[in-house]
N, C-alpha and C positions, 0 to 999 in steps of 0.2 A: 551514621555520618551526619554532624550538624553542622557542617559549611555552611555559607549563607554567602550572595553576595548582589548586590546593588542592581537597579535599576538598568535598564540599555536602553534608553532613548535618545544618545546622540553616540559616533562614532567613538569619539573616547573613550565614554562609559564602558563600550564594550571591546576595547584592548585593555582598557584596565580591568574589568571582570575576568577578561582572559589571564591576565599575569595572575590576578588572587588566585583564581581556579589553579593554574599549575601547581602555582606555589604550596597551595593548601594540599593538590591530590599526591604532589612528589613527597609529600612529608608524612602523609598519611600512608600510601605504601610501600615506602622506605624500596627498597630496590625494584626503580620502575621497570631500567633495560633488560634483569631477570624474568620479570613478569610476562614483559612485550613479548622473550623468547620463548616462552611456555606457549602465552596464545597462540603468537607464531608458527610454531611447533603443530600444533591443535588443528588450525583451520590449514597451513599448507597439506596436511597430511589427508582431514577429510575433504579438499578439493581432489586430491589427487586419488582417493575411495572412489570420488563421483562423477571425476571422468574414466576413470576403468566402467565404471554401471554405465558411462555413454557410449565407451566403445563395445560392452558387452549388448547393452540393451536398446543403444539407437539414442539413447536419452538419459539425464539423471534425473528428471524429474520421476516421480511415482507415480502411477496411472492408477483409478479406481472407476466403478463405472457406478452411474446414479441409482441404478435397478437393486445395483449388493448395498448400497449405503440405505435406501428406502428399506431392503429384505433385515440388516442389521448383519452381511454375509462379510462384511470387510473383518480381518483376522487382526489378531493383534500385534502380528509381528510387520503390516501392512501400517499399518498406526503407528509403531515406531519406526519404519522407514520413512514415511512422513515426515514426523519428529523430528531425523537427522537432517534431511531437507531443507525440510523450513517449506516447502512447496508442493505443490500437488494439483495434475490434470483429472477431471472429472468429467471420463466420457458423457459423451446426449444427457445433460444437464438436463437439456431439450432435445427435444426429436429434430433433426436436421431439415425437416420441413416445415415446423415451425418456425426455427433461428430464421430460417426464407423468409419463411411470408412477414415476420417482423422485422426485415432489415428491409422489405419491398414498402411494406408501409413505413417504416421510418424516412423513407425516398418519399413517398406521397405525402408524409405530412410537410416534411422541408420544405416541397415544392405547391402546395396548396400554401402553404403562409409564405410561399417568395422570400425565404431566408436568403439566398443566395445575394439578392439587392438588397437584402437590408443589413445581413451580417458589417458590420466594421471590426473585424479583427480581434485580436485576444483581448482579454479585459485585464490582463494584469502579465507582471514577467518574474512569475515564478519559480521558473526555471532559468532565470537568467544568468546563474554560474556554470551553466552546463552546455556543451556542444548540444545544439541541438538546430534542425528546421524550424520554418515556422509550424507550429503544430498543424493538425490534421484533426483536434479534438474541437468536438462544435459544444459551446454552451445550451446545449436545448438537455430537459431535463424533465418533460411531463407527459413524453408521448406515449400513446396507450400502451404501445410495445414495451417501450422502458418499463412501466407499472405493471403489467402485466405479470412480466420476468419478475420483478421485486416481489411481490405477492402472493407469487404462486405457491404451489405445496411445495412442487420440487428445489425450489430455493431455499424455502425455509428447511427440509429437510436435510439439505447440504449443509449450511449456516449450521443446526446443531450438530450434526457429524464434527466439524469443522473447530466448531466453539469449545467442543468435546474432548479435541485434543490436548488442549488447557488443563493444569493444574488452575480450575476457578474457585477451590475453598484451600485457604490457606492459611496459615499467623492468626488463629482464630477469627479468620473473615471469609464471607461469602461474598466474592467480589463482583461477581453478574450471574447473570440467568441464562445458561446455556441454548436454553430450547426456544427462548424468543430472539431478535433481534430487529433492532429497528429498522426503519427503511433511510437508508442512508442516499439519496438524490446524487448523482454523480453524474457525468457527461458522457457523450459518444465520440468513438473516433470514426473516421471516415476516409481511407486513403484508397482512391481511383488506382485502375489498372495502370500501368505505364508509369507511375511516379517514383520520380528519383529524392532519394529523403538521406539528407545524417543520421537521421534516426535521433536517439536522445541518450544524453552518458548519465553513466553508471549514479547511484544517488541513492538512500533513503527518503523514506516521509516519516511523519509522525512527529517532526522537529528536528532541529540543525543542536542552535547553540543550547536549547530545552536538556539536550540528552548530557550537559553535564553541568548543568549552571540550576535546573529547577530542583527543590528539596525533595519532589517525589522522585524525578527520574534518578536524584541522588541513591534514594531507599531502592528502585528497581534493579540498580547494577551493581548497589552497594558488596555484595562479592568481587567484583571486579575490582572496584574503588580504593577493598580494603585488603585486596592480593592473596584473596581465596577463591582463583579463578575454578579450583576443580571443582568449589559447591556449586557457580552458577548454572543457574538452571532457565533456558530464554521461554521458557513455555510455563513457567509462574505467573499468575498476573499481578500478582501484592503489590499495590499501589499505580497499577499502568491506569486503572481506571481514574486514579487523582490526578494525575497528568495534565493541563494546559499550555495548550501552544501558544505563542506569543503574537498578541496582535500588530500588524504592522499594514496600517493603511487598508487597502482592499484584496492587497493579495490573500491568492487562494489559503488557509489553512485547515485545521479539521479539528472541528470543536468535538469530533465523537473516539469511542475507543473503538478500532479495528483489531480482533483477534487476526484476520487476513485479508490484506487488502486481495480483489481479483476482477475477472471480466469474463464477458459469457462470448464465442467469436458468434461474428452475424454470417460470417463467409466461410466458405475453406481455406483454411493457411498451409502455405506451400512452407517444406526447410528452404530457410536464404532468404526470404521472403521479409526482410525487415522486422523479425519477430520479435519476441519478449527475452530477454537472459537474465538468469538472474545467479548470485553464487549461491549454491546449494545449501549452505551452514550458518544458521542461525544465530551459533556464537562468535561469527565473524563480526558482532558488533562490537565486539570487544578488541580487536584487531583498531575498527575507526575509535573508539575510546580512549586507547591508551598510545596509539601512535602520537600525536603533537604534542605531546609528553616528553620524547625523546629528544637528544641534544642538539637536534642534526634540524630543529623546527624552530622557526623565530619565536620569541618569548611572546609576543602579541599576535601570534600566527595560531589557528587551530585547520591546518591541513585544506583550505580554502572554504572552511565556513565562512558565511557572511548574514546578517540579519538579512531574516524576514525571505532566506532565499532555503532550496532543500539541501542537505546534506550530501556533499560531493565526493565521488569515491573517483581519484583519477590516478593514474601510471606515476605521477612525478611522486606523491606519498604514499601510493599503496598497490605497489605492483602486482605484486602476489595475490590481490585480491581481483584486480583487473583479469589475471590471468584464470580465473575460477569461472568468470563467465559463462552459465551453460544456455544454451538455448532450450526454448519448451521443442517438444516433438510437433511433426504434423498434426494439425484440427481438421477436425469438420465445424461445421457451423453447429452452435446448440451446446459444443462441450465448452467446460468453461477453466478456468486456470486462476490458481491462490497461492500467495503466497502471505508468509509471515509478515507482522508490523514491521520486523528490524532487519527484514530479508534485502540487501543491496541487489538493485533491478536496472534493466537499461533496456533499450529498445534499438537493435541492430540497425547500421543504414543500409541501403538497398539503394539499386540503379534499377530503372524501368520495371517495375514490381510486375511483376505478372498474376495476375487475377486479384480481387478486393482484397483489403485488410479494415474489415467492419469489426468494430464490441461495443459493448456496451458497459461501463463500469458500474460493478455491484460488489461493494465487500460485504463483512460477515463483521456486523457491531452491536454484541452481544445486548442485551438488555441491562442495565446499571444505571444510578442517581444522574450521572454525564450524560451516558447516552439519551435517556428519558428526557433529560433537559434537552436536548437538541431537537429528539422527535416531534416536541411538542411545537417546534420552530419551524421544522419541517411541514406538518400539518399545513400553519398558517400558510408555508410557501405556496402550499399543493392549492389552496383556495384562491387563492389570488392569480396563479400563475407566475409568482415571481422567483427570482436566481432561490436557490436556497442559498441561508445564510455565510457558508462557510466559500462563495464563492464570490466574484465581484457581480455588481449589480448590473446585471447587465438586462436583465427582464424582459427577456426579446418576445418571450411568450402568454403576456398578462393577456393581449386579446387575440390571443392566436385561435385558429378554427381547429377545430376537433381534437380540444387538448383534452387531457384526462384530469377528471375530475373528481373531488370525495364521496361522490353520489357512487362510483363505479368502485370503490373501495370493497374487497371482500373480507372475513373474519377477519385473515392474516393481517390484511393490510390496514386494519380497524385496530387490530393489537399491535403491531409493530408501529401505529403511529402515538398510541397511549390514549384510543378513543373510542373504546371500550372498559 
């Protein structure tokens, strides 16, 4: 697919890119509304596989535990239930008294550097097309707990389990390095007993208008694109690694590739409890792809994209996919939860939560030319104490006390930052 199309730096730009894009993908796959009914077809059928597995098994997500991923005891038909997923819990990542005592110290360090007076609120509104609270995620990003979890064995041994499940050699390319990944600096959430939250709607990351306007992500879906939905395959990576998100001011975006975005819990999570849902089907990207396509969407309309905001998956253009929603099962503190880059996720609202809702976010970003460019940014961040780059500058912790440092850096963390 060689479409190409213009710049988005002012509002126009990007209704007009919008009309070229229809125009060009309606004619390129010549019967879109047959295609839409295939996907259709596809994903309503495996949502309704994955709530029989919730009503059979409590859950549709796939449970493994961290002990069979270190032994190499996870099976392979475990690996393709994953697969179909797109998601996956990973009992005691951590020992459940460790996730403690690292969510006990993430309270000490807050409170030794008096965040609480000095926090001023979110640094960007990222999420600003989506129902949501004000968040509950704090920009702190170098406490020894955070580093610690990013570095460990048991991470890095998940991450390649994880990376693993990727077709990474493909089109004669080796497009990352499975068994390394970088340390990707992400944020904490922190939701108190008693709190009543929206919660946050349904969405992707990894880019909005990227996913049909950029040349790589054209080659990534180009099955889709070119109405040979049965080759697609979401667990390819050819060309995900070439991928860039669009800069847009300070808001949040991710200059790294994620084979799974995830988070480790610091608490026990209760079912009801405000948790994660996500739709189980990986090829339900192709569902938000080819939807604003159809006749029934304004020609400058792409289903409530908006620059520089995430990708919105809501009831009024995708109901069916609303309706896939699964929640993850009950945590302990320490197990941790992944899902796919193109996995649609949301975070349930709750009245009076009963007991914490702590993580810490860590995905799995494999080692590649991108990646290695970011880590090396990372680096910098970790020396100085500042935001990492892909977040706003909000640098609450350049002279914070007892932050972690590259002195405290072990092999892992010396190789996933590229400094070794």
């Amino acid at each position: 697919m060689n479409t190409t199309f213009t710049s988005l730096q002012q509002p126009d730009d990007f209704k007009q890119n919008v009309r070229l894009m229809k125009k060009a993908l309606r004619e390129q796959i010549g019967d879109v509304e047959g295609l839409f009914e295939q996907v259709r077809s596809k994903i309503v059928n495996e949502i309704a596989a994955a709530r029989a597995e919730e009503a059979q098994n409590g859950s549709a997500w796939p449970q493994v535990t961290q002990q069979d991923i270190a032994a190499g005891r996870v099976s392979e038909a475990v690996k393709d239930h994953i697969r179909r997923r797109g998601c996956v819990v990973v009992k005691q990542t951590f020992a459940r008294d460790q996730a403690l005592a690292w969510d006990e110290s993430m309270l000490k360090y807050l409170d030794d550097n008096d965040f609480d007076n000095v926090y001023t609120g979110p640094g960007d509104n990222f999420f600003g097309n989506l129902e949501a609270s004000r968040p509950e995620i704090y920009p702190i990003y170098w406490s020894d707990a955070q580093m610690s979890a990013r570095q460990s064995e048991a991470m890095a041994q998940t991450q390649s389990f994880l990376n693993r499940l990727w077709k990474f050699e493909s089109r004669g390319m080796r497009w990352f390095e499975p068994d390394v990944s970088i340390i990707y600096p992400d944020r904490i959430r922190r939701r108190l007993p008693g709190t009543t939250s929206k919660g946050l709607g349904a969405h992707t990351d990894s880019g909005a208008l990227e996913r049909w306007l950029l040349p790589a992500y054209q080659q990534v879906f180009s099955k889709i694109f070119t109405n040979q939905f049965d080759q697609y395959d979401p667990w390819d990576a050819a060309h995900r690694t070439e991928v860039n998100e669009y800069q847009s001011g300070t808001t949040t975006k991710c200059s790294a590739f994620r084979t799974f975005q995830g988070w480790t819990a610091l608490s026990d999570m209760q079912l009801g409890q405000g948790l994660l849902h996500v739709v189980p089907v990986p090829e339900a990207m192709a569902y938000l792809l080819l939807r604003p396509l159809l006749n029934d969407v304004p020609e400058d309309e792409l289903c409530g994209v908006a620059p520089g905001k995430v990708l919105p998956v809501s009831a009024q253009w995708h109901p069916e996919l609303i309706e896939g929603l699964c929640s993850i099962p009950a945590l302990q503190a320490g197990d941790s939860v992944w899902w796919h880059c193109d996995v649609i996720h949301s975070v349930a609202p709750v009245e009076n939560q009963q007991g914490w809702g702590n993580v810490m976010y860590i995905p799995a970003a494999p080692l590649c030319e991108k990646n290695a460019a970011y880590a090396s940014k990372v680096a910098q961040a970790l020396a100085s104490g500042a935001s990492p780059g892909d977040f706003p500058p909000e640098d609450y912790e350049t002279h914070w006390r007892n932050r972690f440092t590259p002195e405290a850096l072990n092999a892992n963390g010396r190789r996933s930052l590229g400094l070794d």
